[in-house]
N, C-alpha and C positions, 0 to 999 in steps of 0.2 A: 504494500500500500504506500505511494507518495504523503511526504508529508505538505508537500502542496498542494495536495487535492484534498488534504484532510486536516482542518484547522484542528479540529478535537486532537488528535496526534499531537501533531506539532506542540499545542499547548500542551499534554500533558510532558513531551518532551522539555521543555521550555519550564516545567513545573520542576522535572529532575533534575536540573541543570540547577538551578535555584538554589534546593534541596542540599546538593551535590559542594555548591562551593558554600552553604551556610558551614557544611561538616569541614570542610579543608579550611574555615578561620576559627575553629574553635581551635582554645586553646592548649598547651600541652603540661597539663598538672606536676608532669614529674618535672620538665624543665623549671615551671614556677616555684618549685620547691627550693631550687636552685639560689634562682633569684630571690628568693625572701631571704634565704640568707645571707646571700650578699647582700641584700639591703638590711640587713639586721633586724627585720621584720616584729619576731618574738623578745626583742628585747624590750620595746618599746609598747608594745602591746600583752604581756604577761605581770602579774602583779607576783612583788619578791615577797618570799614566805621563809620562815624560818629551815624550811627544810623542802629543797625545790619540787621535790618529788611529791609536794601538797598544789604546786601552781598548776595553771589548767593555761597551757600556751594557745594565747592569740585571744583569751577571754578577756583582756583585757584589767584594768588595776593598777598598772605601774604609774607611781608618781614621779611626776616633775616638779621639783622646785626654784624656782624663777622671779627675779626681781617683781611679775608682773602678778604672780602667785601661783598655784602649785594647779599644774596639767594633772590632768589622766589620761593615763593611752585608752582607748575605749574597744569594747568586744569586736571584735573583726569576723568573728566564724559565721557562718550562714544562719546563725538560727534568729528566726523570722522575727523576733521581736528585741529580745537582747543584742542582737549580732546586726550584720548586713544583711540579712538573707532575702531580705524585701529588697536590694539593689538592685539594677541592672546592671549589663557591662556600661553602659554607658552612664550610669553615674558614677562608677569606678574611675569611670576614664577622662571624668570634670572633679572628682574628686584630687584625682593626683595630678594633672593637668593644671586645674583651673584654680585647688583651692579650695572649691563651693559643694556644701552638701547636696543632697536631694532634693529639698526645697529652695534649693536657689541661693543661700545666705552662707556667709564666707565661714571658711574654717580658724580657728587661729589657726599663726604659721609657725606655733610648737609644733604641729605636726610638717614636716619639711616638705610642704609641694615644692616650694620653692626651689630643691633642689630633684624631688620626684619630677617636676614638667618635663624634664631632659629625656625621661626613661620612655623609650619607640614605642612604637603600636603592639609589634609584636611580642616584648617582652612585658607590658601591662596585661595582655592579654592572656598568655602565659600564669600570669602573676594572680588575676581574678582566678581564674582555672583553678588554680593551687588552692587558693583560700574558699572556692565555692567545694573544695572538695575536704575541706574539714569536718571531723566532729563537732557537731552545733553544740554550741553551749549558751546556759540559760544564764549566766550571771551576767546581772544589768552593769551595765555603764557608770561610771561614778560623775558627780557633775565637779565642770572645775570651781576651785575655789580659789577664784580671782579679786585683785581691789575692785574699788566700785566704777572707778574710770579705765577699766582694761575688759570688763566682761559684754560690751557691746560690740555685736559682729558690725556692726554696722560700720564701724570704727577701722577697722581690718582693711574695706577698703583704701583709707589713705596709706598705710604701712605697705598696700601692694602699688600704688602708684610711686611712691617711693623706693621698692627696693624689689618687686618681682617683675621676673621677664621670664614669660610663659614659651615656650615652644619649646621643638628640638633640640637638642648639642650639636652644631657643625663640625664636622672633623677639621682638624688644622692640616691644611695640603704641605705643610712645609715639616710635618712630625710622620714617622713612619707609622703605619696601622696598630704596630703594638700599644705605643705611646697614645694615640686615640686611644685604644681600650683601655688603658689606661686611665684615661682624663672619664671616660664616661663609667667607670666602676666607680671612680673617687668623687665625680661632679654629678652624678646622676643615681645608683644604683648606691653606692656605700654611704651618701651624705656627708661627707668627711666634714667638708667647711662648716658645717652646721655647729660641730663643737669645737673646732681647731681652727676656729675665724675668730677673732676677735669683736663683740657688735655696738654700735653704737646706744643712743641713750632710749630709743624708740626701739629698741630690737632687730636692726637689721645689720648685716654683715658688713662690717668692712672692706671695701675689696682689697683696699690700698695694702691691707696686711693678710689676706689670703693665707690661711694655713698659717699662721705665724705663732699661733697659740694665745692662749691669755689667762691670766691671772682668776677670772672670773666666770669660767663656764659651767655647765652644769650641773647645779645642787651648788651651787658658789664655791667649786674647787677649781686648781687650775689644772691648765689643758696645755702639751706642752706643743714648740714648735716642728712642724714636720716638712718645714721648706728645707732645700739642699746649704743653709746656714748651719744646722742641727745634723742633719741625714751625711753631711760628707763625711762624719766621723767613723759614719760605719758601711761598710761594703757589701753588696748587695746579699751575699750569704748571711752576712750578720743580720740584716733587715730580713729575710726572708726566714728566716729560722727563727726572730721575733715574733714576726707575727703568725708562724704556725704554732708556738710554744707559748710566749709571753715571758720567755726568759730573753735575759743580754748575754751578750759573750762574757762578762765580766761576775755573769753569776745574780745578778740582781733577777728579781720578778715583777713582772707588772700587777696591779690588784684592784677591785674596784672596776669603774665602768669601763675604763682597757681591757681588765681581762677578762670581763664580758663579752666586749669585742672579739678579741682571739679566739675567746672558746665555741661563741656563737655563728661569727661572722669569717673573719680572714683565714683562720686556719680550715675551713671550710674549702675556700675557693681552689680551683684547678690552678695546678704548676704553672701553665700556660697565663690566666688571670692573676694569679702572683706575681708571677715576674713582669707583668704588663701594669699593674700598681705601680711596682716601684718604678719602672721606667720612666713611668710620667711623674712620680713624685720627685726625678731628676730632674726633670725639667721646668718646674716651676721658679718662678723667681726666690732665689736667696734672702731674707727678711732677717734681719737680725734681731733676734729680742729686745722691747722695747727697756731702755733703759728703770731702773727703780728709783724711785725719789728719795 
């Protein structure tokens, strides 16, 4: 039978096809798995318990404490009321993106779109995937406990006219591909700047001091610097054996939300994705810590 003698055909062909490329853009859960780690997903989103083996990863609980007042990460698993599970991909994809919940109204930017907007189609999409395929959990969201002039979203928007720039990462044509993946694991996927920037007095990053560290990040400790001022001291095996381990060559340990980072996030990532970190953590500009008064 022609399908040009036979619209009914056609169309139902035309239905398949449809059908056919919805299935080739879903996403692929195991790679999202991936990427939550590297973006350090469960750290920010699991509440700390005396004994970890009581937390319920991605249910959210973990506090922030912050000049502005103290975040919670909020349940992230699919269950319909507690969690996202009422989301679509595409409020996923204006959440990290844009910033903006479901009904339209801004997020704080405790939660890092600012440096999530970077992260491509296909690895959000991945990234939903993963997290649609959690066990749901019912513990509710905590509410933040903000000052009185910091808890208006409405507010959010001048802090994003000021300091967010939404879209893609451009690869730099003049850095080799490593060195891109690099820049986009640490600028888009790890958040790094988000505690190893310096921010001003409204909370947004520095740029002038990029990676430079400071005195006052999160929870009001300091955050030290990771531009090639600090980093030339040690060689890529040294740095690469840090952040699988969370030891130094010299025998010290990191502890606290570093070696959260190492145990959750960087000693995760593939050989290939290590060594494309630090590449580009060589290339960033040298900042020398600001002097102390």
């Amino acid at each position: 039978m022609s399908l040009r003698k036979s619209p009914a055909a056609a169309g139902l062909l035309l239905l398949g096809l449809v059908f056919a490329g919805g299935a080739l853009a879903q996403g692929d859960a195991k790679r999202g798995q991936y990427l939550a780690k590297a973006g350090g997903c469960v750290g920010c989103h699991t509440q700390e318990t005396k004994d970890p083996k009581d937390a319920v990863p991605f249910a959210g609980g973990r506090a922030l404490k912050t000049p502005f007042g103290t975040f919670y990460g909020p349940n992230i698993t699919p269950h319909p009321t507690a969690g996202i599970g009422k989301w679509t991909e595409a409020d996923f994809f204006r959440a990290m993106r844009e910033g903006r919940r479901p009904d339209g109204s801004n997020f704080f930017p405790a939660f890092p779109y600012a440096s999530f907007t970077h992260i491509t189609d296909d690895d959000l999409r991945d990234l939903w995937a993963y997290l649609r395929a959690l066990p749901p959990s019912g513990r509710a969201s905590q509410e933040h406990e903000l000052g009185f002039l910091y808890r208006w979203r409405f507010g959010v928007s001048v802090w994003k006219w000021l300091y967010f720039e939404p879209g893609p990462l451009a690869p730099d044509p003049k850095q080799s591909p490593q060195v891109n993946r690099g820049a986009y694991l640490v600028n888009a996927l790890g958040h790094c700047g988000e505690c190893h920037t310096p921010r001003t007095a409204l909370g947004g990053m520095k740029q002038s001091r990029f990676l430079a560290g400071t005195a006052k990040g999160p929870e009001g400790k300091g955050v030290p610097n990771i531009t090639p001022a600090r980093l030339k001291k040690w060689s890529d095996a040294e740095l690469s054996d840090f952040l699988q381990t969370g030891m130094t060559s010299d025998g010290d340990v990191t502890s606290e939300t570093m070696a959260e980072v190492v145990r959750n996030t960087t000693s995760q990532l593939t050989p290939e994705d290590l060594a494309a970190l630090i590449a580009y953590l060589r290339t960033v500009p040298a900042i020398e810590p600001e002097k102390k008064p």
